[in-house]
N, C-alpha and C positions, 0 to 999 in steps of 0.2 A: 782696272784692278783684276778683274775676272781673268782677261788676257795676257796678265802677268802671271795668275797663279797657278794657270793654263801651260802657258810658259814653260815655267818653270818645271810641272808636273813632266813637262814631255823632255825636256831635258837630264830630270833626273834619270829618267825609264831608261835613255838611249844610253845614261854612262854606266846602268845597273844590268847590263846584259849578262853578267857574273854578279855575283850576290858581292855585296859589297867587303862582308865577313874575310871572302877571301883576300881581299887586298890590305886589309886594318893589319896595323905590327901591331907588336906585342904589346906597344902600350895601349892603342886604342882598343883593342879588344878586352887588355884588364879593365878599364874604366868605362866600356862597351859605347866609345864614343863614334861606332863606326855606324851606330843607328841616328845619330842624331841628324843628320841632313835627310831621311826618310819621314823621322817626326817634326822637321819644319816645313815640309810642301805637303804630307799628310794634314798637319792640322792649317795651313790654311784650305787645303780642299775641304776638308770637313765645314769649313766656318762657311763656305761659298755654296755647300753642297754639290760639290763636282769629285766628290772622293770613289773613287771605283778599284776595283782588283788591278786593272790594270794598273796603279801605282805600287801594289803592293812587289818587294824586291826577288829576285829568285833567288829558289829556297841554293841554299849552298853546296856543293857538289858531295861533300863527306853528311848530307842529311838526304841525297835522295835513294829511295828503293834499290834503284837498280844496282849503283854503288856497293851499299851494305849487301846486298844480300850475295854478291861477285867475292866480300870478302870471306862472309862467312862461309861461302860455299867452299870455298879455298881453304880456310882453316880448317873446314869439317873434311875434306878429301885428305888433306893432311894428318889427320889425327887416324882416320880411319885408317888407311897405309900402316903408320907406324905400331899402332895398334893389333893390326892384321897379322904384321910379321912376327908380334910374339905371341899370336897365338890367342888374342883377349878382343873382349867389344870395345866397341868407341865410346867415350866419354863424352855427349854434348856440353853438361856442363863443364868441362874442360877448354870446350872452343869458344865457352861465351865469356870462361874468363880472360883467355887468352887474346880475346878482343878486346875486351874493357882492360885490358893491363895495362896499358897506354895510362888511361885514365884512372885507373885505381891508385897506380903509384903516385901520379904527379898532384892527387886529391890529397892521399896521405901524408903526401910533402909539406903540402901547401896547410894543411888543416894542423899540422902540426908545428909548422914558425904559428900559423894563426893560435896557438892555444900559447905557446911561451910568451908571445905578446899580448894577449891578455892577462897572464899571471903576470909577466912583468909591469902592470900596474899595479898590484899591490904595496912594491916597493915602495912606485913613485907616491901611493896616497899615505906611506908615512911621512914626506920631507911634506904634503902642506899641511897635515896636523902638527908637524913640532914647528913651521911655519904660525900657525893658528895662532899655537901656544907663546911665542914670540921666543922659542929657540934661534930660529934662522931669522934671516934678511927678509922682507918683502919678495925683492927679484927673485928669490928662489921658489916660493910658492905661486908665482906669476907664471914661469920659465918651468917649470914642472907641470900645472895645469896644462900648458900650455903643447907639452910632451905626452901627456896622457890621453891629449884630443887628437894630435898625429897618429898616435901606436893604434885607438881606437880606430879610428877611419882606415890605418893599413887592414889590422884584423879583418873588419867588415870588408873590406874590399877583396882579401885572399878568401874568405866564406865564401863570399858570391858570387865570387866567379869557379872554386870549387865546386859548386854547387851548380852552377851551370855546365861544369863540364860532364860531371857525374849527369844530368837530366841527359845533354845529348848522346852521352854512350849507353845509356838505356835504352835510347828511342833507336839509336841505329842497332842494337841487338833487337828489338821487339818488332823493326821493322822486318831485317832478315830472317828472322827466326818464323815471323809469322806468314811471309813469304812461301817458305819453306814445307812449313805445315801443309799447308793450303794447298800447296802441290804435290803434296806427298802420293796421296790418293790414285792422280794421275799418271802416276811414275810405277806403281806397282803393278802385280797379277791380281785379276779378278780373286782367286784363290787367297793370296795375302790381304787385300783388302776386306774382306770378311771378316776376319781379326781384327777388325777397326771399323767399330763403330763412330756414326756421326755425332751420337755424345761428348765420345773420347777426342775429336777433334776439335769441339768449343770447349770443351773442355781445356783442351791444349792452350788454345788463342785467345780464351779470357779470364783462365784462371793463373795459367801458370806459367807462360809465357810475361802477361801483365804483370806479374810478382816479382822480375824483374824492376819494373818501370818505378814499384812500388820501396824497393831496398834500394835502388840507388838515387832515391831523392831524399833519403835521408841517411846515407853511408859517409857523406862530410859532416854529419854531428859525430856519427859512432868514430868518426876514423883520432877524434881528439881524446876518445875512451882514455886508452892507454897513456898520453900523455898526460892525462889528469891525474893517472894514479901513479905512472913512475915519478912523478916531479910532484913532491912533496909541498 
């Protein structure tokens, strides 16, 4: 049994030389079923006690350092340039949103069929009260209930993975971005570094950098704001 679970652990490792994430389509990533063969040779090694790092999967190539912080440097050279030629300073946060734009729109998409499908359950719980009341047939209140537990599980399901995509476009900005900081120091004259103290630096990387990480783990509730109010 040990030698199977053994097995198996090294097998999973050799097909996970790319994080698995990157090969899952579009469906297994909405239903995030491209974890599930990690959490069936995880939890038998846990039950054996032979569970170690080495099973755990690598991290995906759009969550590591060196990646983000290659885009943002890109964005930020970009913005500066355009910036320059008329004559005005650069906007950072212009290039962090410029990153998460990807992600912001495809949130607000998505957070917004998710809010029309929960209002459109209100409709459905009038047919099984005039159902109740013996207005309608049986089937109709069976086959409506029945429609109200679909629309529900789509919603929840476009939340959370909104909500997952919102978490990782935070971490890849607060990755580069903290990157960035951190080198700053390095990259100037003794002379400009005097204008920056090491306050202003932790400063940077754990207040306000983090305040990112902090509005985009809950930017898929606000992003349903507006639909709540324009749709009556």
């Amino acid at each position: 049994m040990e030698k199977g679970a053994h097995s198996a652990g090294e097998n999973l490792r050799l097909a996970m030389e790319k994080s698995p994430e990157e090969f899952a389509g579009p469906f297994s990533r909405l239903f995030f079923f491209w974890v599930v063969p990690f959490v069936r040779v995880a939890n038998a090694a846990v039950k054996q006690k032979r569970f170690t790092a080495d099973l755990l999967p690598p991290i995906p190539v759009w969550e590591q350092p060196e990646h983000n912080i290659q885009v943002l440097e890109r964005l930020w050279e970009t913005e500066w340039k355009q910036r320059k030629a008329k004559g005005r300073l650069p906007r950072f946060w212009m290039v962090v949103l410029r990153m998460m734009r990807r992600s912001l729109m495809l949130s607000l998409l998505l957070m917004s069929i998710q809010a029309l499908l929960s209002m459109s359950t209100s409709f459905a719980v009038s047919v099984v009260v005039q159902t109740m009341q013996g207005k309608l047939a049986p089937w109709n209140g069976f086959l409506t209930c029945g429609l109200i537990g679909v629309v529900t599980m789509i919603a929840s399901i476009l939340q959370q993975f909104s909500w997952h995509m919102c978490s990782r476009s935070a971490r890849q900005v607060w990755l580069a971005a903290s990157a960035m900081i951190f080198t700053k120091p390095a990259r100037i004259s003794s002379g400009a570094r005097s204008d920056l103290s090491d306050g202003q630096l932790v400063n940077l990387m754990t207040v306000d950098i983090v305040a990112v990480l902090n509005v985009m783990q809950f930017f898929a509730i606000f992003a349903t704001a507006p639909m709540y109010i324009l749709v009556p």
